[in-house]
C-alpha positions, 0 to 999 in steps of 0.5 A: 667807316664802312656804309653798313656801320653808318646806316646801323647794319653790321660793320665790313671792317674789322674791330680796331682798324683805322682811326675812328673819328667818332671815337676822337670826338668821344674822347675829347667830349669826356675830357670837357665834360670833366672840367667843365664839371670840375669847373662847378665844383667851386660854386655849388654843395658838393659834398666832396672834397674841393680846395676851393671853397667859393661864396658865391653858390647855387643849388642848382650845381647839384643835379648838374653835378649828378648828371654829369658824374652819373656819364663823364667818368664811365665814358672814360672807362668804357673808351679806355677799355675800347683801347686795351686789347688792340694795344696788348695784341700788338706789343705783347704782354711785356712790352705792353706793360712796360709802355703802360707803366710809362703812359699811365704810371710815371706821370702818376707817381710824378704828380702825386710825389713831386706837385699834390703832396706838397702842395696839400702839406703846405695847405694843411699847414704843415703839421708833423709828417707822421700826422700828415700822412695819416690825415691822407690815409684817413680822407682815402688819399684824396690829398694825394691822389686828387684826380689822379686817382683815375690814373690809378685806377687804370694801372690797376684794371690794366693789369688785371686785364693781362693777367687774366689774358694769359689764362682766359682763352677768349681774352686772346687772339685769334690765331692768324686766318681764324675768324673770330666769332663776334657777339651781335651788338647789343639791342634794346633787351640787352642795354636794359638787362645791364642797366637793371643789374647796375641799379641793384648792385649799386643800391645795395652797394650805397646801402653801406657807402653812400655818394662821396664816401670814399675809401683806400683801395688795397691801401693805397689808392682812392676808390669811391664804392658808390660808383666803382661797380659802373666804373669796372663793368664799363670799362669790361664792356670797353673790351667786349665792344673792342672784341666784337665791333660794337661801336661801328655795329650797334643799330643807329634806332637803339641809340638814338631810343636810349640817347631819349632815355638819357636826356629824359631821365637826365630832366627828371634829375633836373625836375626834382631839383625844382620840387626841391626833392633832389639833393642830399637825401638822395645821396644817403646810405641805407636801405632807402627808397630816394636812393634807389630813385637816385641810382635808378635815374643815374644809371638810365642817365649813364646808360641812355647817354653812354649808347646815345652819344656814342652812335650820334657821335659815329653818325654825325663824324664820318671822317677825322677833323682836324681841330678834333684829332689835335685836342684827342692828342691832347686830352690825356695832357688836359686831364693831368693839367687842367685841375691847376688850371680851373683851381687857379681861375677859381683862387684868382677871381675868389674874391670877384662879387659875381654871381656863382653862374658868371664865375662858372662860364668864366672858369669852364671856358677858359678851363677848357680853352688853357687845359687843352692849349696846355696840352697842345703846346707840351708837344713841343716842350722835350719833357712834358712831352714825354711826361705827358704822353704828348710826343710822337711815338704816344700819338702813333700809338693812340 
C-alpha cells in the first residue's frame, strides 16, 4: 500500500494490484462474524428458520442478531463486488464463467442435492416427495438452500454483471495506455446520500415484506425483500470501489467519523432493547413508524460499520500476516462447512443446563476454531480441495 493511501491521501498504485492485507482481515472478520452469529441462532427469538431449537434463551440475542445482520452479510456482497471485475478482465467473459460456475455453482448444487435435501427430508419426517417438494417451495427453499442461498445469490449478480459488461462501456476496461477517469472516493455528503435512499427504499420495501419473510426468487432460489436492496446496491458498489480505487483512496477522518456513527447507532439498538422497545415490533410490515427507526438505525449500522471497518482495517494491517492470509484462503470453505459444525455443537451439548450466554461462547469459539481449521485442512484432501475452492490454482486467483 502506497503512503498517500495509508495517511487517507490518493492512493499511487493502481486498483487491483497486489494483495490487500486489509482486504484478507475483512474477509476473514465477515466469515467469524457469520458464524459467531450463526452461533446464537440457537439461543435467542429469531424469528427465522433454525433447526435447532434450544431451552435455553435470552432476548438479549435479538438486537444482537440486529446488528450483526444490518453489516456481516452486506460486507460479504461489497467484498465479493470488489473481486469481480479484476477477475472478469483478466479471463474473459468465457473462461470467467466457466470458472465461476466451478468456484460458485458446483459446490452449490452439491450441497443443496447431495447433503440439505436429504437431510431436511429425513427431519421432516419423510413424507411423499410431491408433498416434500412443495413444503420447500412454500418456506422459499429455505430447506434446501439454507445458507447457501448466498452462493446462489452470487452466481446470479455475476452474471448479471457479464452481461451488462458486454453492452455498458464503463463496465469495461480501459484500452492498454488509456488512463481511466477515476470517481473521487466518497466523502461525508456521498455516504449519507447512500444511506438515506437505502432507508427509503428498504421502508417502503418492508411495508409489503416485513424481516425474515422470505420469498422464492424467479422460483428458484431464496430471497429476503427486506434486505436484498442493501445487498444488490453493495455488492454495485464493491464494482464501483474496485473501478476507482476506493478502498486504498477514502480519507482516513470519513472512516473513522461513520466507524463512530455505526457503533453509535449500533448502541442505540442495544438501548432499545434495555427500555424494552426493541424487538418483534420493529421488525412488522406496514407503514410503521418502529420500522422505520428499525431500518434507519440498520442501514447507519451498515453503513457506519461497512466505512469504518474497512479504513480502520487498512490502517491498522499494512502488510499480509500469515495466520490471516491462511484463514483468507480458508474462508470460502468455512462459510460452506461451518453451519454443520455450529448445528452440531449446538445438538451435542441441547441437553447441558447452561445458561444460553455459556452455550453461545462455547459454540462460537469452537465454531470458528473447526470452521476454519476445517477448511484449512481440506487443502490437503484431492476432493474437498477442488469442492471447496481450497487448492491451489483457487488461491492464486483469489
Amino acid at each position: 500500500m502506497s503512503r498517500a493511501a495509508g495517511s487517507g491521501g490518493p492512493a499511487a498504485v493502481s486498483a487491483g494490484t497486489g494483495r490487500l492485507a486489509f482486504v484478507d482481515v475483512l474477509r476473514v472478520l465477515i466469515i467469524s462474524m457469520v458464524i459467531i452469529h450463526h452461533a446464537a441462532q440457537a439461543y435467542g427469538p429469531t424469528g427465522g428458520f433454525w433447526p435447532v431449537e434450544d431451552q435455553a434463551t435470552s432476548d438479549w440475542f435479538v438486537p444482537f442478531y440486529t446488528v450483526n445482520a444490518a453489516v456481516g452479510l452486506g460486507l460479504l456482497f461489497l467484498v465479493a463486488g470488489y473481486f469481480l471485475p479484476g477477475s472478469y478482465e483478466r479471463k474473459g467473459p468465457r473462461r470467467f464463467l466457466k470458472e465461476r460456475w466451478a468456484r460458485i455453482g458446483v459446490p452449490l448444487v452439491v450441497f443443496v442435492a447431495a447433503v440439505n435435501v436429504p437431510l431436511a427430508y429425513l427431519a421432516s419426517g419423510s413424507p411423499e416427495p410431491g408433498e416434500f417438494v412443495r413444503s420447500l417451495y412454500d418456506d422459499a427453499w429455505q430447506g434446501a438452500y439454507f445458507h447457501l442461498w448466498f452462493l446462489a445469490h452470487l452466481l446470479l449478480y455475476t452474471a448479471a454483471y457479464v452481461l451488462l459488461a458486454e453492452r455498458v462501456r464503463w463496465l469495461r476496461p480501459a484500452s492498454p495506455g488509456t488512463p481511466r477517469q477515476m470517481l473521487p472516493p466518497p466523502g461525508h455528503g456521498a455516504i449519507l446520500s447512500y444511506a438515506a435512499a437505502l432507508i427509503v427504499v428498504t421502508w417502503v420495501v418492508r411495508w409489503w415484506f416485513p424481516v425474515d419473510d422470505w420469498v422464492p426468487l424467479f422460483f428458484v432460489m431464496p430471497a429476503e425483500p427486506a434486505n436484498l436492496t442493501q445487498y444488490v446496491s453493495l455488492f454495485a458498489l464493491g464494482i464501483l470501489a474496485y473501478r476507482n480505487d476506493w478502498f486504498r483512496r477514502i480519507q482516513r477522518r470519513v472512516g473513522f467519523t461513520w466507524l463512530a456513527v455505526g457503533l453509535v447507532a449500533s448502541a442505540a439498538i442495544f438501548s432499545l432493547q434495555a427500555l424494552g422497545l426493541w424487538g418483534a415490533a420493529t421488525a412488522t410490515g406496514g407503514v410503521d413508524w418502529r420500522s422505520l427507526v428499525r431500518v434507519a438505525l440498520e442501514t447507519l449500522v451498515c453503513a457506519g460499520l461497512g466505512v469504518g471497518l474497512l479504513v480502520t482495517l487498512r490502517e491498522l494491517f499494512r502488510r499480509p500476516v500469515r495466520l490471516v492470509s491462511a484463514m483468507a484462503t480458508a474462508s470460502y470453505a468455512a462459510y460452506i462447512l461451518h453451519i454443520f459444525v455450529v448445528v452440531g455443537l449446538q445438538v451435542a451439548i441441547l441437553q447441558v443446563a447452561w445458561p444460553a450466554g455459556a452455550k453461545f461462547l462455547l459454540v462460537a469459539v469452537l465454531g470458528l476454531l473447526l470452521s476454519f481449521g476445517l477448511g484449512h485442512v481440506s487443502r490437503t484432501v484431492p476432493g474437498p480441495r477442488v469442492l471447496l475452492g481450497t487448492g491451489p490454482d483457487h488461491r492464486r486467483t483469489a
